[in-house]
TORRO-511504 format. One line per field, with one value per residue: x negated, y negated, z of N, C-alpha, C in turn; residue number from 1. Coordinates in Angstrom, 2 decimals. Layout:
n_xx: X,...
n_yy: Y,...
n_zz: Z,...
ca_xx: X,...
ca_yy: Y,...
ca_zz: Z,...
c_xx: X,...
c_yy: Y,...
c_zz: Z,...
n: NUM,...
//
This chain:
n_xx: -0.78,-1.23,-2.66,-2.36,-5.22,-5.94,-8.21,-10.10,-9.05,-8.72,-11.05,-11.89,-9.73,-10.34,-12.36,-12.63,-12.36,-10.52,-8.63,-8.92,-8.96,-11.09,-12.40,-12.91,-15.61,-17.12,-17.04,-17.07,-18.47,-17.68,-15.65,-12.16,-10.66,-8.96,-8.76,-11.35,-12.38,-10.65,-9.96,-8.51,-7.36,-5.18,-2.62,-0.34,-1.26,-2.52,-4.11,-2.58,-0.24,-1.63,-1.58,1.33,1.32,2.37,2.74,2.00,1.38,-0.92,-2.51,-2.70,-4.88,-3.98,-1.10,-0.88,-1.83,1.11,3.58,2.33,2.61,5.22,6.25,5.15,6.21,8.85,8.86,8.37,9.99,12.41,11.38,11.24,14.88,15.54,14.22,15.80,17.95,18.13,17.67,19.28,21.33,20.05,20.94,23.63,23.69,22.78,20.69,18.55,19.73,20.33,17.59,16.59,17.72,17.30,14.39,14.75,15.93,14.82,11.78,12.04,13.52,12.02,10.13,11.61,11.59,9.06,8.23,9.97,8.80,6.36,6.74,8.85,7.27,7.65,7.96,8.93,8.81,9.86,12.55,12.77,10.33,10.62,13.18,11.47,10.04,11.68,12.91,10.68,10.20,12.48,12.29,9.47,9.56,11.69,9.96,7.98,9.34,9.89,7.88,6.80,8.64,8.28,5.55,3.48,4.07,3.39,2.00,2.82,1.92,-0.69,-1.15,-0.77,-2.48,-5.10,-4.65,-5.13,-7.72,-8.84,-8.33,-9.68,-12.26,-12.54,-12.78,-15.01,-17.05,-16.24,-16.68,-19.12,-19.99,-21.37,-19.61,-18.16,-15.98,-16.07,-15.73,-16.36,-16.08,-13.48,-11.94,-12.48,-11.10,-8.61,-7.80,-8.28,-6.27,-3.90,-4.30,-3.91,-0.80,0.43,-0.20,1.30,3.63,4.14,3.87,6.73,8.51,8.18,8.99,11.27,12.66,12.01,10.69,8.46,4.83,2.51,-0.96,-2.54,-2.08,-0.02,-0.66,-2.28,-5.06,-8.66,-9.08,-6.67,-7.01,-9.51,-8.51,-6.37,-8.07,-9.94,-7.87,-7.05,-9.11,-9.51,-7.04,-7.72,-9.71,-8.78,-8.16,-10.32,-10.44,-7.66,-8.96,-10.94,-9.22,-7.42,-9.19,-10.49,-8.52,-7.70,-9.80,-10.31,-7.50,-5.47,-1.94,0.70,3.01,1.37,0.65,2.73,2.01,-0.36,0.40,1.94,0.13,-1.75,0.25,1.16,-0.65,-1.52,1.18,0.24,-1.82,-1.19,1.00,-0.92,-2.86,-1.10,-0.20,-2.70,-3.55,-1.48,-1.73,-4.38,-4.08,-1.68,-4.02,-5.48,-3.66
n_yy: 1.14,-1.91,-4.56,-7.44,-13.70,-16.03,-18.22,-17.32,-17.91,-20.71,-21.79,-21.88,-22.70,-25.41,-24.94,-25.31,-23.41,-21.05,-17.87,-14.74,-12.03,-9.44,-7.99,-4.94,-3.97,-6.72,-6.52,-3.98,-1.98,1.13,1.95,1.58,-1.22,-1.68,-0.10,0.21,-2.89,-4.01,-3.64,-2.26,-1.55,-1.26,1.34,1.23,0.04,1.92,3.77,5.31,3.13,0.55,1.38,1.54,-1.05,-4.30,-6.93,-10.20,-12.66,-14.18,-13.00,-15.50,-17.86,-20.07,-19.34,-17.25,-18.41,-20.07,-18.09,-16.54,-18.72,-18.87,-16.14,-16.36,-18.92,-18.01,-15.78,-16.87,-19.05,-17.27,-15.68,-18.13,-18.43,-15.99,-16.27,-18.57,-17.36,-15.02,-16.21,-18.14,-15.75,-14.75,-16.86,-16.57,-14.09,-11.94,-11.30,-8.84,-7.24,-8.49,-9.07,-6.17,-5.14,-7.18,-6.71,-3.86,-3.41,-5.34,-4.07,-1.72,-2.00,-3.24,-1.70,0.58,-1.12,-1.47,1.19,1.60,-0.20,0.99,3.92,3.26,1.19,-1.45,-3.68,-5.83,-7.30,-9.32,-9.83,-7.89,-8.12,-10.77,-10.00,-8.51,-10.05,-11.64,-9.11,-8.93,-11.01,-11.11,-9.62,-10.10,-12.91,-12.06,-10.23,-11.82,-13.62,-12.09,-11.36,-13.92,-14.27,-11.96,-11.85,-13.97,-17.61,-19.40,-17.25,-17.04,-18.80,-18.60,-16.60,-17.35,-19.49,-17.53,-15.97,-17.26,-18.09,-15.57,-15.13,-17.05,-16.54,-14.33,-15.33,-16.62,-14.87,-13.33,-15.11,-15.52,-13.15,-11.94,-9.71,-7.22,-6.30,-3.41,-0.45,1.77,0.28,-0.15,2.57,3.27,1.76,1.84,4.74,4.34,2.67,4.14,6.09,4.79,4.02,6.33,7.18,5.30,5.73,8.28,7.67,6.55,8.13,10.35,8.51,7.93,10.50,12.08,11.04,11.07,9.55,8.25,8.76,5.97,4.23,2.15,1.09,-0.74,-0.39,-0.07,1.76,1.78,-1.05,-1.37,0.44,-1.04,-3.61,-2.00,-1.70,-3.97,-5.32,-3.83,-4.33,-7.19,-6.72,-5.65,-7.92,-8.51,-7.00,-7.70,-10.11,-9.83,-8.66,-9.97,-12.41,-10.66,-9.75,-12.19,-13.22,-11.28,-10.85,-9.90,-8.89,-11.16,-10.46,-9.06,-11.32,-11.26,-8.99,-9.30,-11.57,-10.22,-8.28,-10.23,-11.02,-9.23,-8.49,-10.47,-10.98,-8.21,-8.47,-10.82,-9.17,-7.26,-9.08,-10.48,-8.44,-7.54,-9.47,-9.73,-7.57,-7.64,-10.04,-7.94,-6.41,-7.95,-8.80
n_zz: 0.00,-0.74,-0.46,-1.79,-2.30,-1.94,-1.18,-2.73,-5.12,-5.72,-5.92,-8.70,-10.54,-11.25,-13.08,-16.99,-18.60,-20.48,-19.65,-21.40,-22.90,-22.70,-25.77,-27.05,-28.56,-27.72,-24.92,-23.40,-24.65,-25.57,-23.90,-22.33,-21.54,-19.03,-16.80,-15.93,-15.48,-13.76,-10.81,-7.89,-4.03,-3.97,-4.15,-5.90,-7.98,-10.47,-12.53,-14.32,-14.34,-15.27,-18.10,-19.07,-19.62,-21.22,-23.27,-24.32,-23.33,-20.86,-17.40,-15.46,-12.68,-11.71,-12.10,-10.45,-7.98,-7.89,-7.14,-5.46,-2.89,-3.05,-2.53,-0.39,1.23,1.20,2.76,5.24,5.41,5.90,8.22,10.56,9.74,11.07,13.67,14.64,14.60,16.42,18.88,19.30,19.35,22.05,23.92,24.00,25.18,23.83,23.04,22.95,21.26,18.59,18.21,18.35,16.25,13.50,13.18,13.29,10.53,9.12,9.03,8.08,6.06,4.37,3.82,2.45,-0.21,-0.85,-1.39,-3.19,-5.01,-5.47,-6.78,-9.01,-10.10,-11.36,-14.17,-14.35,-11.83,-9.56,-8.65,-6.76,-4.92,-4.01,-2.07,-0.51,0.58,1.99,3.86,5.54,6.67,8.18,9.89,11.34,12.27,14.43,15.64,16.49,18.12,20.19,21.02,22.35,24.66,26.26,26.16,26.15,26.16,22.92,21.88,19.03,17.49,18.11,16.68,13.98,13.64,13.84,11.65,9.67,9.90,9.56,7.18,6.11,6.22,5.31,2.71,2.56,2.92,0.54,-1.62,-1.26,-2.13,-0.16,0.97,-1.51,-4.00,-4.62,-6.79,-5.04,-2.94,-3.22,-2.79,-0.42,1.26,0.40,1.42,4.08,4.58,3.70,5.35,7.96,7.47,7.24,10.17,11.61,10.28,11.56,13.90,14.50,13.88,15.88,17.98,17.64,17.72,19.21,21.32,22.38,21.39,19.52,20.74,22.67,20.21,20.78,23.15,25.91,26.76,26.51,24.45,23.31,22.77,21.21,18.86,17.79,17.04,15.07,13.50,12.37,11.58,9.02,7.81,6.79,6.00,3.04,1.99,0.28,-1.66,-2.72,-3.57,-5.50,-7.59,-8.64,-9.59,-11.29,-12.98,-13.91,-15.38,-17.38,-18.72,-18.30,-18.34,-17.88,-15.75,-13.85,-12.14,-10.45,-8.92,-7.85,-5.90,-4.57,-3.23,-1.52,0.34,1.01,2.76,4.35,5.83,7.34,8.72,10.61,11.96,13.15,14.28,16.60,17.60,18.99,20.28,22.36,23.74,24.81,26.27,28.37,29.24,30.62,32.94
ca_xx: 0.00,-2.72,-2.54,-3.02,-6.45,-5.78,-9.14,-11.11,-8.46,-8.75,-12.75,-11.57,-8.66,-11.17,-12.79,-11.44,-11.96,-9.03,-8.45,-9.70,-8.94,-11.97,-12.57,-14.11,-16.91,-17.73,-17.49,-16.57,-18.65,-16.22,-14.78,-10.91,-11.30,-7.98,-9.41,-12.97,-12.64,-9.60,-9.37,-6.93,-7.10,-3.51,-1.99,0.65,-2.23,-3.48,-4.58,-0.94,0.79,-1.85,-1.52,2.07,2.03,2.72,3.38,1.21,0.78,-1.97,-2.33,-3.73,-5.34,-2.74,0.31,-1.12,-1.06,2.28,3.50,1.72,3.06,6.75,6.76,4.85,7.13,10.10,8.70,7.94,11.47,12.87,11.26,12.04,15.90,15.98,13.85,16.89,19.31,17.97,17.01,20.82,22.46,19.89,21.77,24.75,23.76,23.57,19.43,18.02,20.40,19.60,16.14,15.87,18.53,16.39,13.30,14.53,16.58,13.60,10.69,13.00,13.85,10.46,9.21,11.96,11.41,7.38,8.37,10.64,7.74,5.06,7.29,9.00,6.34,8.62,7.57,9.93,9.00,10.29,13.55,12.19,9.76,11.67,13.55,10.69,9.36,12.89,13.24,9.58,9.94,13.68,11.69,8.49,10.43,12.08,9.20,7.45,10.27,10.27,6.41,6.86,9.26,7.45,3.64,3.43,4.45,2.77,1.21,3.03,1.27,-2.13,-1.38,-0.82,-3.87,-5.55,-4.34,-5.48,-8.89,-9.34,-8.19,-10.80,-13.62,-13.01,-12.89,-15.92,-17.47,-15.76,-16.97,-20.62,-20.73,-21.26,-18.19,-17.84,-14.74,-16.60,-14.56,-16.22,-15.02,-11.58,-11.55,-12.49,-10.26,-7.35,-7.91,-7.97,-5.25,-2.71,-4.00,-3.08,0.33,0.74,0.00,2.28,5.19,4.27,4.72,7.93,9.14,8.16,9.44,12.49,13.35,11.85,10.50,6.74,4.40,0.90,-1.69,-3.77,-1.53,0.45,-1.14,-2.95,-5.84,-9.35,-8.87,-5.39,-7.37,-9.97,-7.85,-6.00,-9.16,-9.65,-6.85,-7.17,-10.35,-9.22,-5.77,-8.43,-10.81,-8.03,-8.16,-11.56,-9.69,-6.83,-9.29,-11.38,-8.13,-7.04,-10.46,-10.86,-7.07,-7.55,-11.61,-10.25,-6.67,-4.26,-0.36,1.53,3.51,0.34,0.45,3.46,1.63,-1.26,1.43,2.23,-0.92,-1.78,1.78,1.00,-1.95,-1.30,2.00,-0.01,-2.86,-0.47,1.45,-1.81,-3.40,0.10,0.05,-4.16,-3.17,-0.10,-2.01,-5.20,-2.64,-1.49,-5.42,-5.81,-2.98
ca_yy: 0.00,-2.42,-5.57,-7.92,-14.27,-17.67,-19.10,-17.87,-19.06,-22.34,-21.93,-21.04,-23.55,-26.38,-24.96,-25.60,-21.90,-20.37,-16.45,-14.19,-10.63,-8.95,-6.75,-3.52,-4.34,-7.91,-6.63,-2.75,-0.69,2.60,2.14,0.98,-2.51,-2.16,0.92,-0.74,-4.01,-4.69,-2.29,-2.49,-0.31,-0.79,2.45,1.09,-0.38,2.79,4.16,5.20,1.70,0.07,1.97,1.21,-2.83,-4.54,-8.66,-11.34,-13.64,-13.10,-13.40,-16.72,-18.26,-21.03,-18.57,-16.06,-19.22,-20.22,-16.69,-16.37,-19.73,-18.81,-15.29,-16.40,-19.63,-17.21,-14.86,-17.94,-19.54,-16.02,-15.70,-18.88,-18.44,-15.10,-16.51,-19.12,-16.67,-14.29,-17.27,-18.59,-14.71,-14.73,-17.52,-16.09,-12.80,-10.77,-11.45,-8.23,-6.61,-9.43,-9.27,-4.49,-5.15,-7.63,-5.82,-2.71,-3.64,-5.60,-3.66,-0.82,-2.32,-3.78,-0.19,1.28,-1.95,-1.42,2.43,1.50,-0.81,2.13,5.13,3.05,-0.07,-2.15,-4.57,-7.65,-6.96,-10.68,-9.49,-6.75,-8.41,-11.43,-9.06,-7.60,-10.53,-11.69,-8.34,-8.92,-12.23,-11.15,-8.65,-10.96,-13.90,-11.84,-9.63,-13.30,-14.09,-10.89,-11.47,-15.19,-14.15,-10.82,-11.74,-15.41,-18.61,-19.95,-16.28,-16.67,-20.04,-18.15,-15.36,-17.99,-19.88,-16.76,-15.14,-18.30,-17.98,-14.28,-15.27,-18.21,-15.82,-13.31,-15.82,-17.11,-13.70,-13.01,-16.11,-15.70,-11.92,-10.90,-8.27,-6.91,-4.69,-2.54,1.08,2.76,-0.01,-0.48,3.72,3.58,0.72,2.10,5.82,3.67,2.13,4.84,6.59,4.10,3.67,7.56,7.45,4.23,6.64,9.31,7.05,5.78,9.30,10.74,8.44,7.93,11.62,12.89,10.18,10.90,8.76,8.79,8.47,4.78,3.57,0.91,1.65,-1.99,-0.36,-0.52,2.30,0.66,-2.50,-1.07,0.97,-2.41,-4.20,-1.87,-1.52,-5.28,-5.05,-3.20,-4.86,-8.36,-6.00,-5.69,-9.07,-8.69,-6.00,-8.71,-11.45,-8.83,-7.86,-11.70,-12.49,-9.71,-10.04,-13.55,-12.91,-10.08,-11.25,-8.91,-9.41,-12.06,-9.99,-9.06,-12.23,-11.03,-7.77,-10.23,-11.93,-9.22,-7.87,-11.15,-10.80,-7.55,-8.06,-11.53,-9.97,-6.95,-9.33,-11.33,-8.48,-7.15,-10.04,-10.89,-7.33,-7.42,-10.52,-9.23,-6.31,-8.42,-10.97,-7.42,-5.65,-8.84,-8.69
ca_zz: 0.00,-0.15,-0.52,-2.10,-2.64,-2.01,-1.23,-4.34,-6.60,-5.65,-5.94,-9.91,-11.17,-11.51,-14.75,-18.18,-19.47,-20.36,-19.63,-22.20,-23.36,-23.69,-26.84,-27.00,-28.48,-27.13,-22.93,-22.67,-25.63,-26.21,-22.81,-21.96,-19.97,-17.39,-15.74,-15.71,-14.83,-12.87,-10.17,-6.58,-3.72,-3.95,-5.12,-7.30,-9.83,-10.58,-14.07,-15.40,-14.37,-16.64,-19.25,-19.40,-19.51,-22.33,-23.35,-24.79,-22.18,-20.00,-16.15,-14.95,-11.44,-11.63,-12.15,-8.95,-6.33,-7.42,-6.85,-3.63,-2.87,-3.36,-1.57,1.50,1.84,1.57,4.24,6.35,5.65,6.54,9.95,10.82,10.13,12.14,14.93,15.21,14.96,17.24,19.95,19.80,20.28,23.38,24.50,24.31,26.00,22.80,22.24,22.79,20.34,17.63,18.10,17.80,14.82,12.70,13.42,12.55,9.51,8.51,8.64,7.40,4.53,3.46,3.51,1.28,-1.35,-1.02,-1.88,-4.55,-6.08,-5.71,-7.49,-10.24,-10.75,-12.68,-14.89,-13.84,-9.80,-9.11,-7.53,-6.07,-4.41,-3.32,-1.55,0.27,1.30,3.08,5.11,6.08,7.38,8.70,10.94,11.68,12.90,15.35,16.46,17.01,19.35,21.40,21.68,22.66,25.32,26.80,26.22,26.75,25.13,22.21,21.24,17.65,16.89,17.96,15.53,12.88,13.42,13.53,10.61,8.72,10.31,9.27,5.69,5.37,6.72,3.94,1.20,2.59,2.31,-0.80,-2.69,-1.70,-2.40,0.86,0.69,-2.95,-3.92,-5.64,-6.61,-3.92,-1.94,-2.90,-2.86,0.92,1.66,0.13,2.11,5.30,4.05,3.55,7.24,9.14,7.25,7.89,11.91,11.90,10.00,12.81,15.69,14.35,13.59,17.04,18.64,17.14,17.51,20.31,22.50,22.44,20.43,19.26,22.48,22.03,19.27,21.39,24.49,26.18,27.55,26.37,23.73,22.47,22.25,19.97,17.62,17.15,16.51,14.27,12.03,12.44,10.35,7.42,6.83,6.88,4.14,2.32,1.06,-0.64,-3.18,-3.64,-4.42,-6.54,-7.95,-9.01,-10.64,-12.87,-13.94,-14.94,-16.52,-18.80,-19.85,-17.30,-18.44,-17.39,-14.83,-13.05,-10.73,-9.43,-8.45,-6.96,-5.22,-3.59,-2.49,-1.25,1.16,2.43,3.55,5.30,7.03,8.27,9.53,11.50,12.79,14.01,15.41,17.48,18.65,19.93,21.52,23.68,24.18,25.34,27.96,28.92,30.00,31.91,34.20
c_xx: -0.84,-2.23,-3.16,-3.92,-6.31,-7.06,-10.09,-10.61,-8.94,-9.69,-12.26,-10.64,-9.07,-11.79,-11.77,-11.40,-11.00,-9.14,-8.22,-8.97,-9.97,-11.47,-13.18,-15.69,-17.84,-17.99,-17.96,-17.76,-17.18,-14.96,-13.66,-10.70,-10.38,-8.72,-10.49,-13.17,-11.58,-8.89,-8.58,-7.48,-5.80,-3.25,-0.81,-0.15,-3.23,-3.82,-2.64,-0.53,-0.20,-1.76,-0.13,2.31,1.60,2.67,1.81,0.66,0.34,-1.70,-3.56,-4.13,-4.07,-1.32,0.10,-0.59,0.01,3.42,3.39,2.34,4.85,7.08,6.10,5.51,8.75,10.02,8.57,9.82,12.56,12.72,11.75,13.37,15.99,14.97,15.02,17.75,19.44,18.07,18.92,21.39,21.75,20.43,23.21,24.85,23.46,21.83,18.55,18.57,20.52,18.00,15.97,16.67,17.48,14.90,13.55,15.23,15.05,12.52,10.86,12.97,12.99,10.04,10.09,11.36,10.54,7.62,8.81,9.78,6.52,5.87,7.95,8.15,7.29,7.90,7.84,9.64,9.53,11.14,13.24,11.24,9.46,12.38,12.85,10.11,10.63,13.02,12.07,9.57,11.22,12.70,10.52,8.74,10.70,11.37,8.48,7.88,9.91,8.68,6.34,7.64,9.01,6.16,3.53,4.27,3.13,1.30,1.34,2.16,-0.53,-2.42,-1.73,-1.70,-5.08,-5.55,-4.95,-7.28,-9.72,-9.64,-9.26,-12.00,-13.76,-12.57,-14.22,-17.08,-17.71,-16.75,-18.55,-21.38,-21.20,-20.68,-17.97,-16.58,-15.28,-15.85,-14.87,-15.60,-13.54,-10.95,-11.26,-11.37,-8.53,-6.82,-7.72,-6.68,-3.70,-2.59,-3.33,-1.41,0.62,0.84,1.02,3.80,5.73,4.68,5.69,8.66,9.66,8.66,11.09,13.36,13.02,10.98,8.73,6.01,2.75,-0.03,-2.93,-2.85,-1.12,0.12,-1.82,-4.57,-7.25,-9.39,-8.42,-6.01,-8.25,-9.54,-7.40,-6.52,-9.78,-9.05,-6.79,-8.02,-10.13,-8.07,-7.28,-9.42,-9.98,-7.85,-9.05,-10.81,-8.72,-7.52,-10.11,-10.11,-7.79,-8.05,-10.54,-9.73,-6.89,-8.71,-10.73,-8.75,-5.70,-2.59,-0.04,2.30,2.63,0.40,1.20,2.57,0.32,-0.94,1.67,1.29,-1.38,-1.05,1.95,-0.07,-2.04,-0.47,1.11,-1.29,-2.30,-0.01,0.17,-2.64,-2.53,0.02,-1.26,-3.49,-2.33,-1.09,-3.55,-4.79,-2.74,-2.64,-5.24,-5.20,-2.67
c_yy: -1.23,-3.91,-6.47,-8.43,-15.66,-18.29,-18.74,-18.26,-20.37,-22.65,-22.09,-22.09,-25.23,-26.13,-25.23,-24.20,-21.14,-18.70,-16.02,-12.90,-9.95,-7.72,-5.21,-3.39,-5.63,-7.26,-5.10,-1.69,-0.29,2.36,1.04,0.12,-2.83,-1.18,0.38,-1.29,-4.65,-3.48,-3.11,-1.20,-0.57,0.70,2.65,0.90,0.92,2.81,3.85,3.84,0.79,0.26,2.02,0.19,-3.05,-6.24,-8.90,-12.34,-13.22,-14.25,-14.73,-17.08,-18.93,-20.34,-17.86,-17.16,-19.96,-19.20,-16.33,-17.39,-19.38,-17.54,-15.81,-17.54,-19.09,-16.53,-15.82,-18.65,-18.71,-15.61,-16.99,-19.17,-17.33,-15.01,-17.39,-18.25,-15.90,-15.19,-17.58,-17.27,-14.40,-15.61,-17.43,-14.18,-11.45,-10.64,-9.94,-7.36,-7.19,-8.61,-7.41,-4.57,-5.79,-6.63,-4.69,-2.67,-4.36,-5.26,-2.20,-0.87,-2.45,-2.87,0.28,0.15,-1.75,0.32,2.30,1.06,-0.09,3.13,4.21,1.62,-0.60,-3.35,-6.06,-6.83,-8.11,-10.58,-8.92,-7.38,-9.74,-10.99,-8.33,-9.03,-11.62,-10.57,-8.27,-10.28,-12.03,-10.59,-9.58,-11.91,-13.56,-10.98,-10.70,-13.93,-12.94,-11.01,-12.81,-15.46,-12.81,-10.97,-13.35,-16.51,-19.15,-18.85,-16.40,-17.36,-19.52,-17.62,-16.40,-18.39,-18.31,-15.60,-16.32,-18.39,-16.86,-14.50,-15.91,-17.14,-14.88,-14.18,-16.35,-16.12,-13.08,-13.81,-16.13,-14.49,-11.31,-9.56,-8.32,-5.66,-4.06,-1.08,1.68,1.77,-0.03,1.53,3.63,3.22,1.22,3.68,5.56,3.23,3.12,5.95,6.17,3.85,5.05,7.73,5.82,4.79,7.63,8.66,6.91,6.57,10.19,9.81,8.03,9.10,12.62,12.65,10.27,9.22,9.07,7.67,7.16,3.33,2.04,0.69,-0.17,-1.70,-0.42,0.58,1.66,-0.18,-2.43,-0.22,0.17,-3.30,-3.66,-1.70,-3.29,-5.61,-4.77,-3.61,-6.20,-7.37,-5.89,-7.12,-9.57,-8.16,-6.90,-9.74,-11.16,-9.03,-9.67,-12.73,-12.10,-10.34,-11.48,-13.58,-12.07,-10.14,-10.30,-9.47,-10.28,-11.40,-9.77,-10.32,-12.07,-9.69,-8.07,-11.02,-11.32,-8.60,-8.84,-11.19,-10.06,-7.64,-9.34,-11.11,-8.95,-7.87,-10.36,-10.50,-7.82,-7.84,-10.40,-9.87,-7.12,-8.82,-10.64,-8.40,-6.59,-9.33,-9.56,-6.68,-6.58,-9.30,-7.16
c_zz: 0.00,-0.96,-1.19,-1.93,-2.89,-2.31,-2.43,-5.27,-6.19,-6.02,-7.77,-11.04,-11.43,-13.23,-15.77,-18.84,-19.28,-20.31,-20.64,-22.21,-24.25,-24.64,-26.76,-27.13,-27.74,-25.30,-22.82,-23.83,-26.15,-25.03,-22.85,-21.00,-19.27,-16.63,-15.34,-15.08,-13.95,-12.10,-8.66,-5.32,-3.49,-4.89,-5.85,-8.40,-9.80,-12.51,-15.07,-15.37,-15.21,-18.11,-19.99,-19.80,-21.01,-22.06,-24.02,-23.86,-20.65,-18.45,-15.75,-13.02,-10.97,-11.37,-10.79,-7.84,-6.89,-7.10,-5.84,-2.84,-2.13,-2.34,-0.31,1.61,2.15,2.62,5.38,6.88,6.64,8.02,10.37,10.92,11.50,13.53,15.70,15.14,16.46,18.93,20.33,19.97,21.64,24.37,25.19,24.98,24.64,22.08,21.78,21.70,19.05,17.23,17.45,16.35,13.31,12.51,12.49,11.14,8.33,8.00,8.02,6.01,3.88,3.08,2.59,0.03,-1.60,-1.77,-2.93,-5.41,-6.27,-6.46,-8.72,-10.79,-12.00,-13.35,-15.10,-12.51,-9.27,-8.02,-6.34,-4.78,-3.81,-2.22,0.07,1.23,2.21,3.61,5.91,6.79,8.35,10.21,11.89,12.81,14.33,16.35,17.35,18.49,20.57,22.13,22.55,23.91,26.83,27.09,26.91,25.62,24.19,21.41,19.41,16.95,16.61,16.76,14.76,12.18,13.11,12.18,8.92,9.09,9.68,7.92,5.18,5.60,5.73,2.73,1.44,2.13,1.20,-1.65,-2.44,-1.34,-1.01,0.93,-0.54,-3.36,-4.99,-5.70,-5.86,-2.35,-1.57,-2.46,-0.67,1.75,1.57,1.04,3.49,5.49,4.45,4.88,7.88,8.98,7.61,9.55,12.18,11.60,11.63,13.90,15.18,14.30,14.99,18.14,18.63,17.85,18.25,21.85,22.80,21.52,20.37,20.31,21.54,21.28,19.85,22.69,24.97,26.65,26.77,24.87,22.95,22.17,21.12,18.86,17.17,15.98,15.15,12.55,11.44,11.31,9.06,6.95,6.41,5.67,3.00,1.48,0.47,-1.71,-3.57,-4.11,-5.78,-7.81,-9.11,-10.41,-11.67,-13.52,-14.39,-16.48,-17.70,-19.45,-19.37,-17.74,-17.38,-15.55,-13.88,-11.86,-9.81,-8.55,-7.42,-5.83,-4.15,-2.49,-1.25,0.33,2.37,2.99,4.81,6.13,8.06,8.52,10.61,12.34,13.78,14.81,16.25,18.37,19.66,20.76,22.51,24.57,25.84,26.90,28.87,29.71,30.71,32.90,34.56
n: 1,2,3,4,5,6,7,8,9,10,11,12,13,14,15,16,17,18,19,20,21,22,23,24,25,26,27,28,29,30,31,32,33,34,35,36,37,38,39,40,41,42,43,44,45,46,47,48,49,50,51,52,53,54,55,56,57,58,59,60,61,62,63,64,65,66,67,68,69,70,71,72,73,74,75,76,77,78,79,80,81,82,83,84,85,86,87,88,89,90,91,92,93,94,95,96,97,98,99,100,101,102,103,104,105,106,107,108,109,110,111,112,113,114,115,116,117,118,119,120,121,122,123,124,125,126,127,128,129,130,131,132,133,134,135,136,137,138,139,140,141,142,143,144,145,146,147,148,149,150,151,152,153,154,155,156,157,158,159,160,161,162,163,164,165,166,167,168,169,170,171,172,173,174,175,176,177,178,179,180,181,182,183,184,185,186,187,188,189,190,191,192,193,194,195,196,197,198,199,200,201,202,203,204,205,206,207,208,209,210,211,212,213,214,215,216,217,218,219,220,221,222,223,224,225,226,227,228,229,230,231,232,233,234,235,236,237,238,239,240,241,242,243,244,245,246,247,248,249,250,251,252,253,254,255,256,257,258,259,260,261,262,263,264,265,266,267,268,269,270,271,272,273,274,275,276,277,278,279,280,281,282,283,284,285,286,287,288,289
//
């Protein structure tokens, strides 16, 4: 599921060279230049889903951050309504049943839409992924609240800043080659990737349905804090492969639709860097009392 690169576009939308479609012979030799040069450890952009796209008009820098732009002010807009919603039915006695509803409707939903956009990769994802990024902010919003109300005040604002901190640190990285998504990186990245979304199914499964859960996972203690830290890490690596990902697909002339798919990456990887820095920071309050 990997995510999608704000700060090296911006490095990028200053030049006047326009995005290109290399040739065979001019970049690649014999070799086929989507597999090549514009790789993901997302596992929707694999081999087949390039090999399907089609159009004339190619993916630009400019088109990705308004794209990125549009779903993360929707996911933002989105938490923000269902933080007020949730906040006024705690008023009226009705919060805690707001707050597990959104949540679970939310982060529910996001996961079937993210499923739907990995098994049929559509080619218009706009809706689709509109969609995803309102049940992700529905959920967000209100996890925000429950943290802001349980952990301390003014934890959400931390995340925020912090999630904007993480981001600048891997474009800083990014842009001067430090961290390279190279295929054995995005391979690793993406294997990390789909673990942790597996022991995140399992807790949710087990405890759903039989009240256990997996030992560490949500735990506060010095373990819990570094598995966090952790997973913390590799959603935050994840946004070398979306800025990777963004680059190439402008350099080599990636379809039009592609920014939505940059968009996205972009989305998921900021969401799950927030949700995890909100949750080390509860977790953190909680070791120290």
């Amino acid at each position: 599921m990997d995510h999608g690169p704000v700060g090296y576009v911006l490095s990028r939308t200053s030049g006047s060279a326009q995005p290109r479609r290399a040739t065979l012979k001019q970049d690649l030799g014999e070799k086929p230049l989507i597999p090549m040069e514009i790789r993901s450890s997302n596992p929707v952009l694999n081999q087949k889903f390039w090999s399907n796209l089609t159009g004339t008009e190619q993916m630009t820098i400019d088109g990705s951050l308004r794209k990125i732009g549009y779903l993360l002010g929707l996911t933002v807009v989105s938490a923000l309504v269902s933080a007020v919603l949730c906040l006024t039915a705690l008023n009226n006695g009705n919060g805690s049943l707001y707050i597990s509803a959104f949540m679970g409707i939310g982060f529910i939903g996001g996961l079937i839409i993210a499923m739907v956009v990995f098994i049929s990769r559509p080619k218009n994802p706009a809706a689709l992924m509109s969609l995803y990024a309102i049940f992700e902010g529905m959920a967000v919003g209100a996890m925000s609240l429950m943290l802001e109300l349980t952990a301390y005040k003014g934890i959400a604002l931390q995340a925020v800043f912090g999630t904007m901190a993480i981001t600048a640190t891997m474009y800083v990285m990014y842009t001067s080659r430090i961290i390279r998504p190279t295929p054995a990186f995005n391979k690793v990245i993406g294997g990390l990737v789909i673990s942790i979304m597996f022991l995140y199914l399992t807790s949710f499964f087990l405890g759903t349905f039989t009240g256990y859960d997996v030992p560490f996972l949500h735990s506060s203690g010095p373990i819990g804090i570094g598995l966090t830290t952790f997973i913390l890490i590799v959603a935050a690596l994840t946004l070398i492969s979306d800025f990777g990902f963004i680059e190439s697909g402008a350099r080599y002339g990636a379809p039009k639709n592609m920014e939505w798919y940059a968009a996205f990456g972009i989305l998921v990887s900021l969401i799950w860097i927030y949700i995890e820095t909100i949750r080390l920071l509860a977790k953190l309050q909680a070791f120290r009392e």
